[in-house]
N, C-alpha and C positions, 0 to 999 in steps of 0.2 A: 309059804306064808300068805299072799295071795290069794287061794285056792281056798284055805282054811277062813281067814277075814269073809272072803266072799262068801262062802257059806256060815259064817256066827252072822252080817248080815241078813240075813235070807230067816236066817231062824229067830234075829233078832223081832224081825217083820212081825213073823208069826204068832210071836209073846206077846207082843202090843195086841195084837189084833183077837186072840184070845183073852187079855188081862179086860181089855173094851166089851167084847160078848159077853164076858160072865159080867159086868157090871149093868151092862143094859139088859141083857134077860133078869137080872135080881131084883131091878127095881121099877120092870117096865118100861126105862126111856125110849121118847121114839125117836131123840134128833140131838146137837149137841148143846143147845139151849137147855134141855133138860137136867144134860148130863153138867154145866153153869151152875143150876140152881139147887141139885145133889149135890154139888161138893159146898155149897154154900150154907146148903141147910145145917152138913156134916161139920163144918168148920173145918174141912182138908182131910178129915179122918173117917173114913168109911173101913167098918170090917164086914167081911161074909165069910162064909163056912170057907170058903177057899181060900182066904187070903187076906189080904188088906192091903186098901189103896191109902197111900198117902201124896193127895195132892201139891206142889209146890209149884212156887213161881207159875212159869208159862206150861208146867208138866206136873207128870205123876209119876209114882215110885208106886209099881205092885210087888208087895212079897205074900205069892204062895206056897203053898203045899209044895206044887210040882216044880214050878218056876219063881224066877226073880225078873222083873224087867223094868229098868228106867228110861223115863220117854218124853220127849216136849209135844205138847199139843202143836200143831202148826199152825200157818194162819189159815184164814176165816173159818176157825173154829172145827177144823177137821184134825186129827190125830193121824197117827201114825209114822209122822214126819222124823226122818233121821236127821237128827244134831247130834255131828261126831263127836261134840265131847261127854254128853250122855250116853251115847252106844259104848266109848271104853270104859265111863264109871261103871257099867251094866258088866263092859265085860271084867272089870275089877275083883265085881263079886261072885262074879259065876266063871270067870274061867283064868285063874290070876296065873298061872304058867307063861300065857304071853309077858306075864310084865316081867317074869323072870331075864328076858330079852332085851326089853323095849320100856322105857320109862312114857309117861300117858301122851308127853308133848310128842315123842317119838311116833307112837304108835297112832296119836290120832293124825299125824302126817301122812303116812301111811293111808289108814282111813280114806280122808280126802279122796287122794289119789284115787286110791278103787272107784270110790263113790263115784268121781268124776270121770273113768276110764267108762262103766256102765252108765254114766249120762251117755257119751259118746257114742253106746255101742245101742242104746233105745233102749234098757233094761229101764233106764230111774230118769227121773227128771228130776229140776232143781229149781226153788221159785228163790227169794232172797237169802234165806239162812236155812232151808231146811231138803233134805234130799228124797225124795220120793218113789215107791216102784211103780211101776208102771205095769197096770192091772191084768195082763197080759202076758207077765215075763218074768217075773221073781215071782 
């Protein structure tokens, strides 16, 4: 189970960071100021041929084509940042098998754990509430 967590991690990473590309190549941004004043202009709801972003709270929910991925912005305005309890809604909807297991409180305990085992081992680092890779290892 570990093994498998640590890789929906990893590939979690990659969906955000994808779901982010295609929204700044779409619209030009060059920084996340920009990326502020799109979702403002949008009112939360931006669609593109691939998908659609629906902004909330401190994050965004993209549903495309190929992918689904829900995600919190971290702080000072950089993305990417894993908040365990948005990585299991994400993985709620795209890979609900675990929950056959593991109900969300369960599994984001779990979660944690990982995250923090790969703090430990230099994969991720972690600033207040959000767990991060480390640009070099995930």
């Amino acid at each position: 189970m570990e093994e498998e967590l640590t890789n929906l991690l990893k590939e979690y990473v990659v969906n955000i960071e994808k779901a982010m590309k295609l929204i700044y190549q779409k619209f030009s941004l060059t920084n996340n100021d920009d990326l502020i004043c799109l979702r403002t202009k949008y009112h939360g709801y931006v669609e593109i041929e691939e998908g659609t972003y629906i902004f909330h709270g401190a994050g965004c929910r993209f549903e495309g084509k190929n992918f689904y991925v829900d995600f919190q912005f971290g702080g000072k305005k950089h993305y990417g940042g894993i908040e365990t309890h948005t990585f299991c809604n994400t993985l709620m909807e795209t890979h609900s098998k675990i929950f056959e297991k593991y109900d969300h409180i369960t599994l984001n305990d779990f979660v944690v754990r990982i995250c923090n085992k790969l703090v430990e081992e230099g994969m991720m680092y972690k600033d207040q509430f959000y767990f991060f890779k480390n640009e070099i290892c995930i």
